[in-house]
C-alpha positions, 0 to 999 in steps of 0.5 A: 767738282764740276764734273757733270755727269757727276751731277747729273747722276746726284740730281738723280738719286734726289729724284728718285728718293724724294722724301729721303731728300726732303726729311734731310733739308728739312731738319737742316732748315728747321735748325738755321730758321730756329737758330736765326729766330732765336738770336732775332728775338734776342737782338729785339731784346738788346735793341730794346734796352738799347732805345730805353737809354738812347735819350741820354749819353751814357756816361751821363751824371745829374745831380739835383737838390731837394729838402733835408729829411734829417737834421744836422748839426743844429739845422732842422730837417726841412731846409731846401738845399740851393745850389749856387754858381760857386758849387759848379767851381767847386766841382770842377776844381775837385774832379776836373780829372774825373769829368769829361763835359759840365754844365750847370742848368736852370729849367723852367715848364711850361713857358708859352712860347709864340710864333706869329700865329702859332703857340704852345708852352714848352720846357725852357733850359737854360745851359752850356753848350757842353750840355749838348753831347749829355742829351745826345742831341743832333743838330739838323739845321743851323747850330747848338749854343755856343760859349759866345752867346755864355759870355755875351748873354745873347738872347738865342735858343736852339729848340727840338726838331718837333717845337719847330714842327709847331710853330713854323710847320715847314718853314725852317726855324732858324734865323727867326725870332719867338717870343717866350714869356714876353722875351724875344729869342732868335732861333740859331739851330733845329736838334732832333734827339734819339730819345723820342718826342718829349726830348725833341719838345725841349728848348735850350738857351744860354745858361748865363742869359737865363740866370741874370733873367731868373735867377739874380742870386746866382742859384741854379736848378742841377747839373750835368755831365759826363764822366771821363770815358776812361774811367770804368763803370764802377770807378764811374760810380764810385766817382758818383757816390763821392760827388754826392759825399762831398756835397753832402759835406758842403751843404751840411747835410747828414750823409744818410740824407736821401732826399736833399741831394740826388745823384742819377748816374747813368753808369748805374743803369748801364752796369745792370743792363751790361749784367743782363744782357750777358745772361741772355747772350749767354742763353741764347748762345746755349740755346743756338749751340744746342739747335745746331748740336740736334741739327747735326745729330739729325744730320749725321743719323739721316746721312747713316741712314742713307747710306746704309740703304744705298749699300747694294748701289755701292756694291754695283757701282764697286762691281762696275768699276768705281773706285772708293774715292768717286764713292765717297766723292758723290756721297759727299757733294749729294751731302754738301748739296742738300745741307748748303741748299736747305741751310740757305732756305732756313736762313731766307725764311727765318730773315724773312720771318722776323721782318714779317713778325717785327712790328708786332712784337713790340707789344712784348718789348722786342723791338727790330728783331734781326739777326748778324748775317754774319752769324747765321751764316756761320751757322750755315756753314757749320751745319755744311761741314757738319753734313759733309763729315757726317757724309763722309764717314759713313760713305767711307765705311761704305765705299770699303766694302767689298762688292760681294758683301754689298750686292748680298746686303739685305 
């Protein structure tokens, strides 16, 4: 393997069959570059919908309250349906197997919100503190609601990381008062949000503080939660359509009602991207295996023709003394050398072309585009073993030929 004559005598035969040597690595190379650009593309794809539904957990449920489109039971169509605190006691006694967090909660837009000199009207929502894992919002500074400030009714809040960006530029917000609406709040933590900008302009305080300020007869806007994480996606949704069933039933409202309660469950959405990214796995892996297929079959074409124009060599080396097994060895450590050398350089340039590409496909909704090393060089390495059989058999062939036959090869 280390042999260096043997070597030697490889880098030779590359020099002096130059275009020989570079029609092989190039359709090796051609095959990893394709192969990497293919699953690149799709990974952009992936991370896509991934963003899409990063805002949000995704075992999240909401369920808001509207008017009735239809009558029922001798009400008239019109009624707008209120929640009230007995509902949230009610859904927890009914499915406390079935959920994970739960949190009623008010929201009101557009409240002028003050800091010293600064001001600017934000959405204010008024929740628990279970609330925070249903928006997948991260803490960066100070904390998030606590069951203390629920039961002692204090005036804090926790805001977006872009909210204190506003109001307090680099000053941290934490531990200092704002005023919403005339109403002083201490801020006790600063969240960001991977579900962008909007998310991050949000402000949170105590569902219980808001209620008795806003809300006297005990009514609330929506609620919020996550399903149990054991469930699977369809008991999920069937969980959903049950809730909503239930609802429906203590609100009097006709079960074909559309409008008056709503049920938004995330499992919905994340079944149907499930669905289709598996068809496009499922593309991009046929389409992957057949890049690497044609790869190989132009390895395999190219290593018969190489070969085949090397038999009077053979038929020297034979007549000189070589035996079958240094034959074949060479052939194949050539082979082995030209598909690892150009696999590698396809990797690099397909690497090095999604990230120079990136950026711009975001206009085409393929975001990050990238690629597993662990995948393409698996590829790589298929393709070697590839060369090194498509090498050896007819190296083999070959090296089985007597001398005579050789040196008479036209």
């Amino acid at each position: 393997m280390f042999d260096l004559d043997r070597w030697q005598e490889i880098f030779q035969t590359i020099s002096k069959n130059k275009l020989r040597t570079a029609l092989s690595g190039f359709t090796i190379a051609f095959a990893i570059l394709l192969f990497t650009l293919l699953f690149g593309v799709g990974n952009g794809l992936k991370h896509t919908f991934e963003k899409q539904f990063a805002g949000d957990s995704q075992n999240s449920i909401y369920v808001f309250s509207g008017t009735t489109t239809k009558p029922y039971k001798g009400l008239q169509s019109g009624r707008q349906i209120q929640f009230r605190n007995d509902d949230s006691k009610f859904i927890n006694e009914k499915f406390d197997d079935k959920i994970q967090y739960f949190s009623p909660a008010i929201q009101r837009n557009n409240m002028q919100t003050i800091y010293k000199g600064e001001q600017n009207r934000y959405t204010v929502r008024a929740v628990y503190p279970d609330y925070q894992p249903l928006e997948s919002a991260v803490i960066q500074d100070g904390r998030f609601l606590s069951y203390l400030d629920i039961e002692k009714k204090a005036k804090v809040v926790a805001i977006g990381r872009l909210v204190e960006e506003d109001l307090f530029g680099s000053l941290s917000a934490v531990g200092k008062n704002i005023n919403i609406e005339g109403i002083s709040y201490k801020v006790v933590g600063v969240f960001n949000d991977p579900g962008g900008d909007n998310d991050e302009r949000f402000i949170y305080t105590p569902f219980t503080t808001f209620q008795g300020m806003y809300k006297p007869n005990d009514e609330i806007d929506r609620f919020g939660m996550t399903f149990n994480p054991t469930l699977t996606v369809d008991e999920a949704l069937a969980f959903s359509n049950l809730l909503t069933k239930v609802l429906k039933e203590k609100h009097n409202v006709d079960p074909r009602d559309q409008g008056a309660i709503r049920v938004r469950n995330y499992a919905e959405g994340t079944k149907n991207v499930q669905g289709f990214m598996m068809v496009l796995n499922i593309i991009i892996l046929f389409i992957g295996i057949g890049t690497l297929v044609a790869g190989i079959i132009g390895i395999s074409n190219i290593m018969v023709y190489i070969v085949k124009e090397r038999t009077k060599e053979l038929g020297i080396r034979k007549a000189l003394g070589a035996t079958p097994k240094s034959i074949v060895g060479m052939i194949m450590m050539e082979s082995i050398f030209i598909t690892a050398l150009a696999g590698y350089s396809g990797l690099l340039i397909g690497i090095f072309t999604l990230k120079a590409i990136g950026s711009s496909l975001e206009k085409y909704f393929i975001l990050n585009p990238s690629v597993e090393t662990y995948v393409v060089v698996g590829a790589t390495i298929v393709l070697v073993i590839a060369g090194t059989i498509a090498g050896y058999v007819p190296a083999k062939r070959a090296a089985s030929i007597k001398p005579i036959v050789a040196l008479n090869d036209q």
